[in-house]
C-alpha positions in Angstrom: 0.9 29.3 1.9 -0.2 30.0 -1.9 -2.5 31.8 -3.0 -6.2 30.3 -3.8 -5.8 30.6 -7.1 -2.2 29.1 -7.1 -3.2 26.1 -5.8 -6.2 25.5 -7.9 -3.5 25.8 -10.7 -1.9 23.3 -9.0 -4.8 21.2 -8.9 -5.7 21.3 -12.4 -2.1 20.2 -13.5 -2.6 17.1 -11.1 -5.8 16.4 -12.0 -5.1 14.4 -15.3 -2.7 11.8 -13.7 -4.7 11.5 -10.0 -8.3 11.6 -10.7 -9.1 9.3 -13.5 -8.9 5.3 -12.6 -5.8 5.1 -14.9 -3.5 7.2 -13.8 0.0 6.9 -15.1 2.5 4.7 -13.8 5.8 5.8 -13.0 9.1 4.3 -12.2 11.0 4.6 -9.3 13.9 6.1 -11.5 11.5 9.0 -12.3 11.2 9.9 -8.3 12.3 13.7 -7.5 15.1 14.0 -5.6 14.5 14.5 -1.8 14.8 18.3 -1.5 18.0 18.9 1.6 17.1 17.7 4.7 17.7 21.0 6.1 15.1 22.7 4.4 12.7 24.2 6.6 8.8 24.8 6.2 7.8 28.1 4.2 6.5 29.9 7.4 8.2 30.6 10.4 5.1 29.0 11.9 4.8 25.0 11.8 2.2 24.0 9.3 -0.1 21.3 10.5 -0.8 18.1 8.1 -3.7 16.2 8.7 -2.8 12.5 8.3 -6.2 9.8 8.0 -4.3 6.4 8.1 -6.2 3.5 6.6 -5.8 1.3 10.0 -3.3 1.6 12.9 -4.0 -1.8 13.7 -1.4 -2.9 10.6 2.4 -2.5 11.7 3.0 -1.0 8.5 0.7 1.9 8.0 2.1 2.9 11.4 5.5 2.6 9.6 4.8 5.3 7.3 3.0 7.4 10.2 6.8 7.2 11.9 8.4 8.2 8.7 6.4 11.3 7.8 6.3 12.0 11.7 9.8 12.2 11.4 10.8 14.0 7.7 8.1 16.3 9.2 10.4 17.4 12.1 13.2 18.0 9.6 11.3 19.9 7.8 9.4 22.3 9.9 5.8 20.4 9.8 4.0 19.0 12.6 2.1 15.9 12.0 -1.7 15.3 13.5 -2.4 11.8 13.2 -6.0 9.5 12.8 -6.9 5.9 12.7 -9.1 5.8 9.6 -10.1 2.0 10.9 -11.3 0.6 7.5 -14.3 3.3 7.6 -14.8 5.6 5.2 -17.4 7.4 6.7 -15.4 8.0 9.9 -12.2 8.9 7.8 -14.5 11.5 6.0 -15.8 12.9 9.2 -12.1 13.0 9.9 -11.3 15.0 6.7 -14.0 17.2 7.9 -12.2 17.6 11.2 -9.1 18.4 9.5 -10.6 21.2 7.5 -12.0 22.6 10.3 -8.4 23.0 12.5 -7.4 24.2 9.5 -4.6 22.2 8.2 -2.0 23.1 5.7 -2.3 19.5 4.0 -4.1 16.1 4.2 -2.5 12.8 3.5 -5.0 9.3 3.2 -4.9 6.1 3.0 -8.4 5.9 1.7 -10.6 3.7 3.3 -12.6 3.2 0.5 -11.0 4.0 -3.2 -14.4 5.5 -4.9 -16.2 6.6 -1.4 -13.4 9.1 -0.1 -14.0 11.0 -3.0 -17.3 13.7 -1.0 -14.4 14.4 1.7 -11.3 15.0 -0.9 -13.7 17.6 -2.9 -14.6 19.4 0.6 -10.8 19.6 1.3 -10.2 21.1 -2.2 -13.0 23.6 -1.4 -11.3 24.1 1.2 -8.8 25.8 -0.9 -6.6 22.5 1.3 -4.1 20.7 -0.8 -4.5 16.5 -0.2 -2.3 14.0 -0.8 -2.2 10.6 -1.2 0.1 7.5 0.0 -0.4 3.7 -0.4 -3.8 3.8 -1.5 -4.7 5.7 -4.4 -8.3 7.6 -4.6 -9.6 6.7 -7.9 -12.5 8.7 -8.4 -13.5 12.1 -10.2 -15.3 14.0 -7.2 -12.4 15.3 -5.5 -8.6 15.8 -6.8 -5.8 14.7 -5.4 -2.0 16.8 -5.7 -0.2 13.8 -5.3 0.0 10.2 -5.0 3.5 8.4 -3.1 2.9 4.7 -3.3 4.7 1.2 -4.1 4.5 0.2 -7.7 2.0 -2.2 -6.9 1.3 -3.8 -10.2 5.5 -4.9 -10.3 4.6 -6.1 -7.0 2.2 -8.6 -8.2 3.8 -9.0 -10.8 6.7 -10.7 -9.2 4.1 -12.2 -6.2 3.1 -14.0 -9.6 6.8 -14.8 -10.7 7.6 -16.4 -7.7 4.5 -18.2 -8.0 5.4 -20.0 -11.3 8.8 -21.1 -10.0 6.7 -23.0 -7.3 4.6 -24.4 -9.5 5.1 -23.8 -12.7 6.4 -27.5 -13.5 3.4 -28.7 -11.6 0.5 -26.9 -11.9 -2.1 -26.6 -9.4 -4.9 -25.2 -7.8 -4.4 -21.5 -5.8 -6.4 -19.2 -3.4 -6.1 -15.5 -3.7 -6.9 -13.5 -0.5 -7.7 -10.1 -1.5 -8.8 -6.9 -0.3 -10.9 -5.5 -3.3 -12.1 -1.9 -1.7 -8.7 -0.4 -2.1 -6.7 0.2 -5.2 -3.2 -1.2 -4.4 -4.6 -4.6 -3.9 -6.3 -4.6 -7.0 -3.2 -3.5 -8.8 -1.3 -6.4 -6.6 -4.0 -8.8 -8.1 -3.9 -7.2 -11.2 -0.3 -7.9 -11.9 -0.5 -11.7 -9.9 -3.2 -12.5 -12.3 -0.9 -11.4 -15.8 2.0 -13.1 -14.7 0.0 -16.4 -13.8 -2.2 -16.1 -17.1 1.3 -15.7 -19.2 2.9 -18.5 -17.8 -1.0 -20.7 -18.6 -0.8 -19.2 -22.5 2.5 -21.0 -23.0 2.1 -24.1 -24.9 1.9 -27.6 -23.0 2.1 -25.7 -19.5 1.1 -27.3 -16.6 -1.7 -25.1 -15.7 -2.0 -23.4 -12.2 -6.1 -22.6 -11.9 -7.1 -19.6 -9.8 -9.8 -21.4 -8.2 -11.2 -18.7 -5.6 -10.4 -15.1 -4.4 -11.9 -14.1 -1.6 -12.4 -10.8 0.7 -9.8 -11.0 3.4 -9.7 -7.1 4.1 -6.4 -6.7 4.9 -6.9 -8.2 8.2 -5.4 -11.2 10.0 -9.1 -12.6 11.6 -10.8 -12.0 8.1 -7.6 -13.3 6.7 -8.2 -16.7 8.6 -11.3 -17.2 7.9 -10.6 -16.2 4.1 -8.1 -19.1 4.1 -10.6 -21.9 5.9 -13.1 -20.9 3.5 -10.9 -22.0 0.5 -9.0 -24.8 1.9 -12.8 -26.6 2.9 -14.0 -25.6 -0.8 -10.7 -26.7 -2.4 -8.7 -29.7 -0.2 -6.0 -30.1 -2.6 -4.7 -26.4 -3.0 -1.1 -25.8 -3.5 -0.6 -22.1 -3.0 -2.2 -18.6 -1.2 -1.4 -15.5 -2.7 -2.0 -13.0 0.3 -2.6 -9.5 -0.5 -1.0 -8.6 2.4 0.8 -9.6 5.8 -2.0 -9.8 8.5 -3.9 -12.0 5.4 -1.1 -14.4 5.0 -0.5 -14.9 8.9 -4.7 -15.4 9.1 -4.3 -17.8 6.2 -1.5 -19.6 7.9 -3.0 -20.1 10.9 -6.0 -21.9 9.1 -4.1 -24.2 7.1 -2.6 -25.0 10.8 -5.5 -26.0 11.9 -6.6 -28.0 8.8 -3.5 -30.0 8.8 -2.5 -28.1 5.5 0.8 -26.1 6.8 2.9 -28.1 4.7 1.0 -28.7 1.7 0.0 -25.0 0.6 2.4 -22.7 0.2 1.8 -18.8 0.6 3.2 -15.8 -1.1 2.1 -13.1 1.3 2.8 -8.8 0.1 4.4 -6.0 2.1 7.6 -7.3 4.1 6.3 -5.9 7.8 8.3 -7.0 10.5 5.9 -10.0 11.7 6.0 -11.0 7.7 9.8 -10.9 7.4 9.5 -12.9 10.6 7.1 -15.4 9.7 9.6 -15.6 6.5 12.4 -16.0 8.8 10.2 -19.3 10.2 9.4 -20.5 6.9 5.8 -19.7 7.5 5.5 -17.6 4.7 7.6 -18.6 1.0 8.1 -14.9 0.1 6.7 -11.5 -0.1 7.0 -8.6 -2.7 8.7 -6.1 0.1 7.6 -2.3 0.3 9.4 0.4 1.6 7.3 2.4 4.3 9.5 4.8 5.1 10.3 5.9 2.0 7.0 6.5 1.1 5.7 8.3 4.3 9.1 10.5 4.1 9.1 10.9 0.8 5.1 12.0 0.8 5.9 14.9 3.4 8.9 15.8 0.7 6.7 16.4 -1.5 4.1 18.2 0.5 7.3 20.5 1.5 7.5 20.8 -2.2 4.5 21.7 -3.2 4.6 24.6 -0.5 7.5 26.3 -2.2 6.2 26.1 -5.6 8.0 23.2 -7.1 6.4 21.2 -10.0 5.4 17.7 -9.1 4.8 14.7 -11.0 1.1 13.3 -10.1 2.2 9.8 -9.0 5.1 8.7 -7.6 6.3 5.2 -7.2 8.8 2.9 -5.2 9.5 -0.4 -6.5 9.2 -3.2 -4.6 11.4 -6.4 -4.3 11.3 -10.0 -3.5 12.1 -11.5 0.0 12.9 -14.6 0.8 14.1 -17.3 3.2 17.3 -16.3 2.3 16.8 -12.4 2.7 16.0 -12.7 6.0 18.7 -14.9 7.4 20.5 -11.4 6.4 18.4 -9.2 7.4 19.9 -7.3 10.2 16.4 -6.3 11.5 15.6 -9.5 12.4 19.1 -10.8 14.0 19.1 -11.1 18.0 20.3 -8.4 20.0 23.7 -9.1 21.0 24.2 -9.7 25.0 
């Protein structure tokens, strides 16, 4: 492991592009190359890394837990995995935990963008290195090494795109179910709301009003009732922008049960199985598509990385890509299993 003062070296490199709430935004070109997958841990011991995942209810945060699980193996690192479950209180206490079994790293999913920031600091103090993926921390307590996310402003971005070619001839009214405590959905609303406000600027568009976004938190059950909340305020909507897949399968099953299924359309965000599905099904239109595996192997690349002294770029991030129908009558993933 470095020395102290090595990694506090690190640190203040880092610190310009992962602490402030504008951190740079790189392409997916830019990604380091994976270093060779036999490349083993700096020790002959295995280091520990401390993993707090945002909630292990969601498919695809246990996605990523698989991924780095995995890479981690290749690469000489054993993995010690937490449910953060939405709470950033008991993901700090689990920060705390981590420090004291001494991990080599910490990984988060911050439950909370701003709030995470009292446990990242004691990791630092900790003379720990911590490491972000999915979720940035955007605060100025703590500093963070580095951050191994989707681009998720392109994401909504083209959530926003395919929006406009539902309705950009028509106009119409739309409900955006976000999740505003955590900084990818923000950036997914972000780049929804540029793409939808361009396409309004142009002269004699038909305009599509943003008439209500409301708190789903990520969940299906807060999802649903996100969705019933807007289609009782606002009967003739013609589109849901989900900032995820358990909100757009909440909001589905709402406009079920209104009788609105085939009216309102919804763009949902992520590509889990269940959304690919529910794609599949034409339940859902499309969804901007992450890759979770890349990001949780690619996060413990970079952890392996860091440990042999390698420079790394502050942020690193995936593009993600459009699914539709179409997608998934191709998608191998979701073909039946041959008898």
């Amino acid at each position: 492991m470095p020395s102290r003062r090595h990694f506090l070296t690190l640190l203040s490199l880092a610190a310009a592009g992962c602490s402030s709430g504008s951190a740079p935004q790189n392409s997916g070109a830019d990604m380091p190359a994976p270093g060779p997958s036999g490349s083993t841990a700096t020790t002959a011991t295995k280091k520990k890394i401390g993993f707090s995942a945002l909630t292990l209810a969601n498919p695809f945060f246990r996605i990523i837990a698989d991924a780095m699980t995995a890479e981690a193996a290749k690469l000489g690192y054993d993995v010690v995995l937490v449910d953060g479950e939405q709470d950033v209180n008991k993901q700090t206490a689990q920060v705390e935990d981590f420090i004291t079994q001494g991990v080599s790293a910490i990984v988060l999913n911050p439950c909370d963008s701003k709030g995470i920031g009292t446990a990242i600091r004691k990791a630092n103090e900790a003379g720990i290195p911590v490491f972000t993926n999915d979720i940035r921390y955007d605060g100025t307590d703590g500093t963070v090494v580095c951050h191994i996310a989707t681009d998720n402003l392109q994401g909504g971005q083209l959530a926003g795109e395919a929006l406009v070619s539902m309705l950009g001839e028509t106009g119409g009214k739309v409900a955006v179910i976000d999740y505003p405590d955590v900084e990818s959905c923000q950036l997914r609303v972000k780049g929804f709301r540029e793409i939808v406000d361009a396409h309004n600027a142009k002269p004699d568009a038909a305009k599509i009003e943003i008439v209500t976004i409301l708190n789903g938190r990520g969940a299906r059950e807060a999802g649903h009732a996100a969705a019933r909340d807007a289609i009782q305020a606002h009967p003739d909507l013609a589109a849901i922008f989900a900032i995820n897949d358990p909100s757009a399968l909440g909001a589905r099953v709402a406009l079920e049960e209104a009788s609105r299924a085939d009216a309102v359309r919804i763009i949902g965000f992520d590509g889990a199985p269940e959304g690919k599905q529910a794609i599949l099904d034409g339940r859902i239109v499309c969804d901007p598509i992450q890759f979770p595996e890349r990001m949780g192997s690619e996060t413990v690349v970079m952890i392996d990385k860091y440990f042999r002294g390698d420079e790394l770029a502050p942020q690193i991030l995936i593009p993600s890509a459009l699914y539709y129908q179409a997608d998934a009558q191709k998608d191998p993933s979701l073909q039946p299993a041959a008898k």
